[in-house]
N, C-alpha and C positions, 0 to 999 in steps of 0.2 A: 633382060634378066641377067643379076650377075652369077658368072661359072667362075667353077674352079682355074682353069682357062685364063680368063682373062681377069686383071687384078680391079676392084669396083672403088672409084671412089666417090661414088654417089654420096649424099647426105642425104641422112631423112633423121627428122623428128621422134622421137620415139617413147613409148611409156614403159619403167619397167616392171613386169609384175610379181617376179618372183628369183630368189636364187635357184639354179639347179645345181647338179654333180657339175665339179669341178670349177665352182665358182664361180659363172658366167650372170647374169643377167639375161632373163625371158621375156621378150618384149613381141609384140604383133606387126608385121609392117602390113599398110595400106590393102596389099591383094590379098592378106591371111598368111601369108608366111610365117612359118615362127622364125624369128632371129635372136642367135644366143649373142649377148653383148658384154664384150669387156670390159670392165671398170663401170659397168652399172649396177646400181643400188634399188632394192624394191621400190615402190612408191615414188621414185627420181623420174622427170621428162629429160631428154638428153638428146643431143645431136649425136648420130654415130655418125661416122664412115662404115657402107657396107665394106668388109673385104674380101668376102668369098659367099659365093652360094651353089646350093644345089635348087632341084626340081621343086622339092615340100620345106628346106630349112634355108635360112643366109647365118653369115657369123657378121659382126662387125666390131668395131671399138669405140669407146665414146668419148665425143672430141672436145665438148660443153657442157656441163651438168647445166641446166637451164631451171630447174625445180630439184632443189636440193634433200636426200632424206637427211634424218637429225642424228643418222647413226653412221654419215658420212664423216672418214678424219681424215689428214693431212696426212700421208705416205712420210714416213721417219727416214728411210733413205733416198740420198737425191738420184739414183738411180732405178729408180722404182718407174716400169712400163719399159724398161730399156735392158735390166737382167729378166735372165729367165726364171732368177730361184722365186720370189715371192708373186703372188696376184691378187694378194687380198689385203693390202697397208691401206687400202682406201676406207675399210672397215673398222670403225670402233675396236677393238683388242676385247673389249668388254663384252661387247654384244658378236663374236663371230662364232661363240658354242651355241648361241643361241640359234644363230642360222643355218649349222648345222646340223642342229639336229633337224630343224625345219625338214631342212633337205634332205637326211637319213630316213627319215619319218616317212616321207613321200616316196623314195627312191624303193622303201621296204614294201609299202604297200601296193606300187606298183610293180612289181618284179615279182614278191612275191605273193600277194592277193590279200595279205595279213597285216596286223599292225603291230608293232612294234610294243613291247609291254610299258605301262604308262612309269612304271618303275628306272623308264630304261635312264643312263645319267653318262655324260660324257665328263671324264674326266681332265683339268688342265691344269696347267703349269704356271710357270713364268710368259710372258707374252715375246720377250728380246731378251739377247745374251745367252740361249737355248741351246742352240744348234752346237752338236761338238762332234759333227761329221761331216764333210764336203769335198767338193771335188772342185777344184780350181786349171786356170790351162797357164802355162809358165810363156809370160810374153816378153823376157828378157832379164838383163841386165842394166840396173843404172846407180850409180854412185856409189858401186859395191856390192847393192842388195838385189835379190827376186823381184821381179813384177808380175804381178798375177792377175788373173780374170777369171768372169764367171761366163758361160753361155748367154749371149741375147736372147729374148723372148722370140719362140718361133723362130728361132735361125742356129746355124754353126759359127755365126760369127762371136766375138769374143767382146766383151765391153771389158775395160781397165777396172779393177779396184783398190782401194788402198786398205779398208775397211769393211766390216758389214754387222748391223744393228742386230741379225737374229744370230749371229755367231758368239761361240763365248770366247772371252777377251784371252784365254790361251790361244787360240784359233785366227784371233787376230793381235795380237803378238809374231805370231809366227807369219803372218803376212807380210808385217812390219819389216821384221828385223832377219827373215832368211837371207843365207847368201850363196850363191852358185855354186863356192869352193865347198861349200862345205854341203849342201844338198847334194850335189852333183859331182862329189870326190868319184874317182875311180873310170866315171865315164868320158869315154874318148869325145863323142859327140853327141849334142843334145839337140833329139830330134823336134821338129818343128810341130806346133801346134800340140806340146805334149802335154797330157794332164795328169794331176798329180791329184791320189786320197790322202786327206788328212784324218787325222782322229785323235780328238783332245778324251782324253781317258777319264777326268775328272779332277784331276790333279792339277791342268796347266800342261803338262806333260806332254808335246802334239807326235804321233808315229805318224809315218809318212809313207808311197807307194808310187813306183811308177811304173810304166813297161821299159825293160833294159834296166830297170836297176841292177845293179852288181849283185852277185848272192852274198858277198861278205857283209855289203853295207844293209841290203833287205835283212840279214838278221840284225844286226844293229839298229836299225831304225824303225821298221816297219811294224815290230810286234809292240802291242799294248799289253797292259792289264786292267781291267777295270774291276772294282770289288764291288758288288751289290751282298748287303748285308754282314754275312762276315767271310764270305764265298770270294775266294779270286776267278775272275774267269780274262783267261787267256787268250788274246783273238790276233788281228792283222789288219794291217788298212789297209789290205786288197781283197778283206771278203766283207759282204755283209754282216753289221749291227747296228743295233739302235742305234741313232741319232739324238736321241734326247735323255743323259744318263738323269737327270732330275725329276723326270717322269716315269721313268723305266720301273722301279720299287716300287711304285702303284699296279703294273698291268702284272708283276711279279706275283704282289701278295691278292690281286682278282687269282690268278690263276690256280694258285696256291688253295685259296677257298673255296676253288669250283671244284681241285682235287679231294681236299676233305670231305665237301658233301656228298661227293660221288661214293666215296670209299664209307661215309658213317652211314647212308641210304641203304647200300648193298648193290646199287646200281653200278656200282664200276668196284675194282678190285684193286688192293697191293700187292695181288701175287707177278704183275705184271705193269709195268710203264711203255708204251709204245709213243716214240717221240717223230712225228713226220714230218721229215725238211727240218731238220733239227740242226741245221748251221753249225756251230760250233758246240752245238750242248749246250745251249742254254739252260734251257725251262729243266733239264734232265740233271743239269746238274747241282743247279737247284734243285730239285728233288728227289735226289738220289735216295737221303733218309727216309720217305717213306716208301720204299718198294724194295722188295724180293727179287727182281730181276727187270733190266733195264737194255732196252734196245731202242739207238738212236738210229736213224734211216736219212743219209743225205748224199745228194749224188754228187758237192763238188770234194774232190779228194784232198784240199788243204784245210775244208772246214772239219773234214774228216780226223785229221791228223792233231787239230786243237780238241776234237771230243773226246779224243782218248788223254789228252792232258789232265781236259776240265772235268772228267769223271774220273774217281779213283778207280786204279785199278781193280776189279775182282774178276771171280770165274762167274758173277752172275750179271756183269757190263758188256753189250755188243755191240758197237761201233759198227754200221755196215754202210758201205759207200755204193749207193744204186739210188738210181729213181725210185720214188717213193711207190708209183702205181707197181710197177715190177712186182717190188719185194711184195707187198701185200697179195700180188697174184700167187705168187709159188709158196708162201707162207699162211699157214692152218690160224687164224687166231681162233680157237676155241674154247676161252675163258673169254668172262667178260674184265677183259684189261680195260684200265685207263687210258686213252688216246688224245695224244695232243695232236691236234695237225697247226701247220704255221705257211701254207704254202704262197707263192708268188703273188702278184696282181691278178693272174688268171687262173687264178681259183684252183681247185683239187681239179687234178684230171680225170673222167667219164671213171676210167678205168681205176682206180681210185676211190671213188666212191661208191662206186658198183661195189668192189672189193669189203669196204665198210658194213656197206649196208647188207650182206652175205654175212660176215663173220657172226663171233660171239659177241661184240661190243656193243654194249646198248647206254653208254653213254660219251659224247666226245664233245672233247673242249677245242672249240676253230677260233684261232686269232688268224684275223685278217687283216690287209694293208689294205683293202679294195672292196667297200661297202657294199659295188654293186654284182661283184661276183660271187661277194658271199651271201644276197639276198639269192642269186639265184643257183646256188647249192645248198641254202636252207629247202628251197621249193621243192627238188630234189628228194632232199632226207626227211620230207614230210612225207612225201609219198610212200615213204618206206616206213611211216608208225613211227618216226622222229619227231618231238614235241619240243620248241623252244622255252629253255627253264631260265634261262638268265641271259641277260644281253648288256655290253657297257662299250662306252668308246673311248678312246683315249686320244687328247687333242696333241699328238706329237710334234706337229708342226705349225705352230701359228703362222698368223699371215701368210698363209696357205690352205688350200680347201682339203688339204688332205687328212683323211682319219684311220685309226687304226681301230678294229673292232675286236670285242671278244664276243661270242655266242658261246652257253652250253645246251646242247640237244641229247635228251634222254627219250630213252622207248620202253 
């Protein structure tokens, strides 16, 4: 049997039956294992290589498509199975919202016993030229310019790029044509294996970040601006934002509309905005206009320092820099405020939602990066008389299994 242990390179035959989370292929080997397979396609037979298993699961990768599905395409970059950024170019671009919802669908009703409203609709974009965020590692110097890489799939090692299909052509301009003198002014020595944020703002424009930047050149280079609608908002390429400004005005004006019917219902209020894990102020500053008093909550202290930019000043805007669970412990919400939460991959914390589901709020808008932790803090806020009223995903990242969700839950 293959373990973690030792590396398997068995072949076996295999059928696949289905996509799960994170894009793999669900196939049955011979003793009833389940094995999740890389670069398989539903309805495909395929030779894997096992390469890892446990007790009840194996993982492998597949070496042959042998019964080909018809929503199999040609991977667009020749680096595709070799970088870590993409794992789904072997899919149709057309047919990969379709699969995911497949998978959201299932993911929702196994986690949390429920199905998903027949309403529900995932939103996308552009399929390539997207991406106007990345993280690259700087593998030198040659005929003047940068050379750059992405992480390999599964490893720390680094594959070379000159290029890349889902990035947008400001992002790779700047791959192209950077050069050491002028990224790397000011520093004595450039440490080994170092990586660099990028962020193309929308304009072409790309801000840049590294550790040891100089502080005179990090104000120089490192801050953006990006405008969504007629709103500037002010960030950094060393803290989190959207990845995908083309898509972004979409999950804006969802969220935007889940606030209106909370506040036209009478189930959520304008005399209060409560913003969690509110990064730089987004969603808050965007919505400043309709509320009375506005309190953003996030614990890292530079995104802090961009929400009091991107909110105008007044005496009714509080910026507070704490973990989200904290503040809501030693803070009364006894109105039913509006409540956005936006937290991590691993969902709201215990403490946290305890917190929520104690207060006055009886309706809150959760966008999530991580389907399946948000199915199972829906499950959660059910138990607590929370009823899911609207749900949507947004395809941010093609050719990639990754989705960003919106739910609104009223009580």
């Amino acid at each position: 049997m293959c373990t973690d242990a030792i590396f398997c390179s068995v072949i076996c035959e295999l059928s696949i039956e289905k996509l799960v989370q994170g894009g793999e292929g669900l196939a049955r080997l011979p003793d009833g294992r389940v094995c999740f397979v890389r670069g398989g396609l539903p309805g495909e037979r395929c030779r894997v290589e096992l390469t890892a298993g446990k007790k009840d699961f194996a993982r492998g990768r597949v070496v042959e498509v042998l019964e080909k599905s018809a929503d199999r395409a040609q991977p667009k970059c020749p680096l595709y199975g070799k970088c870590g950024g993409c794992s789904l170019q072997h899919l149709d671009s057309a047919k990969q919202v379709t699969y995911l919802e497949r998978v959201e669908r299932e993911n929702f009703k196994r986690i949390a016993h429920e199905e998903l409203p027949a309403d529900f609709v995932i939103h996308q974009g552009e399929p390539w030229g997207y991406r106007n965020r990345a993280r690259v590692v700087y593998l030198g110097e040659r005929d003047g310019h940068c050379r750059f890489g992405f992480r390999k799939q599964e490893s720390n090692g680094v594959v070379a790029i000159e290029s890349c299909p889902v990035l947008t052509s400001g992002l790779n301009d700047f791959l192209k044509n950077a050069k050491p003198s002028e990224i790397f002014k000011g520093l004595k020595r450039i440490p080994r294996d170092l990586e660099l944020n990028l962020f193309d703002d929308g304009t072409g424009r790309v801000a840049y970040y590294y550790r040891g930047m100089p502080e005179a050149r990090k104000r120089e280079s490192s801050v953006s601006c990006v405008k969504i609608g007629a709103k500037q908002i002010k960030s950094d390429a060393s803290v989190f934002f959207q990845s995908n400004l083309s898509l972004l005005p979409r999950l804006v004006q969802s969220v935007r509309e889940a606030v209106d019917e909370g506040i036209a219902s009478g189930a959520a209020s304008d005399e209060w905005l409560i913003d969690l894990f509110s990064g730089v102020g987004f969603f808050a500053a965007l919505l400043q206009d309709k509320f009375k008093r506005i309190t953003t909550v996030e614990r890292d202290g530079l995104c802090l320092q961009y929400a009091k930019v991107n909110l105008s000043a007044t005496d009714s805007v509080e910026n507070v820099s704490a973990p989200a669970e904290e503040w809501l412990v030693k803070n009364v919400v006894d109105i039913p405020a509006t409540l956005i939460v936006d937290p991590p991959r691993t969902g709201l914390p215990p403490e946290a939602l305890g917190a929520i589901v104690k207060s006055s709020v009886n309706r809150v808008i959760y966008v999530s990066c991580d389907p399946v932790t948000l199915a199972r803090d829906f499950a959660k806020f059910r138990q607590a008389g929370f009823a899911l009223k609207r749900a949507e995903g947004f395809a941010f990242y093609p050719q990639t299994p990754h989705l960003e969700m919106m739910f609104v839950l009223a009580r």
